[in-house]
C-alpha positions in Angstrom: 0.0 0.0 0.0 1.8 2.8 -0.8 0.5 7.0 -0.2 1.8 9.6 -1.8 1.0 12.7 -3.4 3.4 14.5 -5.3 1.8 17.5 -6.3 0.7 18.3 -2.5 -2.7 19.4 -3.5 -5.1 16.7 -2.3 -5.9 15.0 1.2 -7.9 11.7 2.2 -10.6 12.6 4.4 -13.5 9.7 5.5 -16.8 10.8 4.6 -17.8 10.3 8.3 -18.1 13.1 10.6 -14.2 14.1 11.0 -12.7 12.0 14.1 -15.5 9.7 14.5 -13.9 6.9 12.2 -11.2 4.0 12.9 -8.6 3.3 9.3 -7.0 -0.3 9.8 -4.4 -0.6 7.0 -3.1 -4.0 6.7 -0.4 -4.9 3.7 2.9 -6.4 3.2 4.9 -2.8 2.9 3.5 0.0 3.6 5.1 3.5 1.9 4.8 6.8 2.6 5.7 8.4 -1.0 6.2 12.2 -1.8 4.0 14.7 -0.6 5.7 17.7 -0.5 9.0 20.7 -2.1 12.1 20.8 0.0 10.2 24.3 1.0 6.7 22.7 2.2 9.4 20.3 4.2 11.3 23.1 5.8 7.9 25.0 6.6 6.3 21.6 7.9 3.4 22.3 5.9 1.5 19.0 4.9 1.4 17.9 1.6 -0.4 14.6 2.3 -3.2 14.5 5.5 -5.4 11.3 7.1 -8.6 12.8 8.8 -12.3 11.3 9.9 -10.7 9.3 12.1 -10.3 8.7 16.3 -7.6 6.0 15.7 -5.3 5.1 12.6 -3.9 1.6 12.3 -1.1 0.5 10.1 -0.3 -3.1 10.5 2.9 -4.8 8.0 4.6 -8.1 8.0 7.4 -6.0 6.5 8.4 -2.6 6.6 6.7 0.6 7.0 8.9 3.0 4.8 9.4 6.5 3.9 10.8 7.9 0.5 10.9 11.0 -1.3 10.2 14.2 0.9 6.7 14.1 2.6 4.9 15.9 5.4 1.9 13.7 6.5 0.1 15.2 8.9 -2.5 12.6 10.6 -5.7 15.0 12.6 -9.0 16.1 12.8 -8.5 19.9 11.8 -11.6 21.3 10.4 -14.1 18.2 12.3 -14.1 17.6 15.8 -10.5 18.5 16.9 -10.7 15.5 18.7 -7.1 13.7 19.0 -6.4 10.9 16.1 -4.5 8.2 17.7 -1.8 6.4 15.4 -0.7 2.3 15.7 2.3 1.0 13.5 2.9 -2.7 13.1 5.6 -3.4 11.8 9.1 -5.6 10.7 10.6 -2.0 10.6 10.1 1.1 10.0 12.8 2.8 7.9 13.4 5.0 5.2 14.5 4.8 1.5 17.9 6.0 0.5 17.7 9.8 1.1 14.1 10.2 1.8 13.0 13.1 4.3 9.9 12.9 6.1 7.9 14.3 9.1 5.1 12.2 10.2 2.9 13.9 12.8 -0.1 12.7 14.8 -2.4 14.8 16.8 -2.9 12.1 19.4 -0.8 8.6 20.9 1.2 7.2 19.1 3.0 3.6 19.2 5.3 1.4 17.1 5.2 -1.9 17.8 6.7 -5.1 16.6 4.1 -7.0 14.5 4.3 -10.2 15.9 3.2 -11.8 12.3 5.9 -10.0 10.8 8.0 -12.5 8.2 11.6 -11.3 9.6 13.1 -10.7 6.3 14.0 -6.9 5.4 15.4 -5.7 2.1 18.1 -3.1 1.8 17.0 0.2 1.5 19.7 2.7 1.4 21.6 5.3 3.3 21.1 8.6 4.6 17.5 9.6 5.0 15.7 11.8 8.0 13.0 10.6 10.1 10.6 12.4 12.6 7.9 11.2 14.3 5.9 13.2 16.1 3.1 12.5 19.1 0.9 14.1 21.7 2.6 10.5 23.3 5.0 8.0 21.6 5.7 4.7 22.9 8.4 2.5 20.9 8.4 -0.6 21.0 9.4 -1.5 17.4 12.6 -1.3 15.1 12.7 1.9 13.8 16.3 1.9 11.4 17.6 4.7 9.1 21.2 3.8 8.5 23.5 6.2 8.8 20.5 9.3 8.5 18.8 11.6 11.3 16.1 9.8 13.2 14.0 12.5 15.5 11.1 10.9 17.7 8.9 14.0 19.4 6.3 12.9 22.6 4.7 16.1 23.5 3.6 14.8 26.9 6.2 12.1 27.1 8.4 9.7 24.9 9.0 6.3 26.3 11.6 3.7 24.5 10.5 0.1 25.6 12.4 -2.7 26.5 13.5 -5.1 23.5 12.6 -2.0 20.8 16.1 -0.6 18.7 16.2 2.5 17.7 18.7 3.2 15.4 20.9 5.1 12.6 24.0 3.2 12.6 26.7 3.4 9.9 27.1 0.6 7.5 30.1 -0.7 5.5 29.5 -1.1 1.9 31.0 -3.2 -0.4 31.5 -2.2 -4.1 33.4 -5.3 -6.2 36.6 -6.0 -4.8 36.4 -2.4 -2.4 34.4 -1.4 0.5 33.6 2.2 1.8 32.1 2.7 5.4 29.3 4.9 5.9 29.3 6.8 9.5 27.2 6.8 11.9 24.1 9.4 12.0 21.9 11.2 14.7 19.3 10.1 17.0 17.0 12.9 18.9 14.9 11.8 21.5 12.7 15.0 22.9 9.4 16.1 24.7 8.3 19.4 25.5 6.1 18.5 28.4 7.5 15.6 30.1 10.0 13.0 30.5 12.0 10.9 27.6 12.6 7.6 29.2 14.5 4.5 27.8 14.0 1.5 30.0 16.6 -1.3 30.3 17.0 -4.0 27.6 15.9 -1.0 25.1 18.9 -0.4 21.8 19.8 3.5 20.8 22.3 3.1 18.2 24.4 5.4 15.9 27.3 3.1 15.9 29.5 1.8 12.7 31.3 -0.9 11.0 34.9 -0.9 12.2 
């Protein structure tokens, strides 16, 4: 399943009352393409938005990936206000090659492991920028961007579970009978109202091939 929207001049909105509504997404990958200019990106200004609904669930026995630039902004501006809640599911969440996206939620947020999830992962690249925003964010998940920026944003709080991995390590890269190494990247944990915590048996990485 894969949204995008490359002109940035269109949103998915549920013909149901805004934030009355629950979206279950279930696939094998699910990508968020492009959605918006370097400019809308810089300005945060969505270029792709999910609304209608009090809860959004995305649910993949693979990855849940990000490519191009995209701002997805998933809310109930212009309905009820009321807070949408977002679930990922996922092998992994990760971006493609230099992709840059913001993802934002108006309410909780989690990434989870999906326990159906078929454990095999294809490459996909080096360098991209992640942030995920929340009201809340609990991690639980994988959530790998190899050697890129990952930023994860729980207004109220911003918990890292035990067993998730959150990571932008560096990679070695082999090219015929060479190999380069690609450094480490960023990680930015952050909330503006209360406490970043990551509990024991959790995995922050930025480390790199030797």
């Amino acid at each position: 399943v894969s949204f995008t929207n490359p002109k940035s001049a269109s949103e998915f909105t549920s013909s149901a009352e805004l934030g009355k509504g629950r979206l279950s997404v279930k696939a094998t990958t699910i990508e968020f393409g492009e959605s918006a200019t370097t400019a809308r990106r810089e300005t945060e200004t969505a270029g792709f938005s999910i609304r209608g609904f009090d809860n959004v669930d995305l649910s993949s026995t693979g990855d849940v990936r990000f490519a191009g630039t995209g701002v997805t902004a998933i809310d109930n501006i212009g309905g009820s206000g009321k807070a949408a809640n977002l679930n990922i599911s996922a092998a992994r969440v990760a971006t493609v090659d230099t992709a840059n996206h913001l993802l934002v939620a108006s309410g909780a947020t989690t990434v989870s492991h999906n326990p159906k999830a078929s454990g095999a992962t294809s490459d996909t690249g080096l360098g991209g920028s992640l942030e995920l925003r929340g009201k809340s964010l609990d991690v639980s998940g994988k959530i790998d961007v190899a050697a890129g920026n990952v930023t994860l944003d729980g207004s109220d709080y911003l918990t890292i579970l035990k067993g998730a991995f959150v990571g932008a390590e560096g990679r070695k890269v082999v090219f015929d009978d060479t190999s380069a190494y690609a450094s480490g990247g960023t990680v930015t944990l952050k909330s503006a109202q209360g406490n970043v915590t990551v509990e024991s048996g959790a995995v922050v990485s930025v480390s790199a091939d030797a």
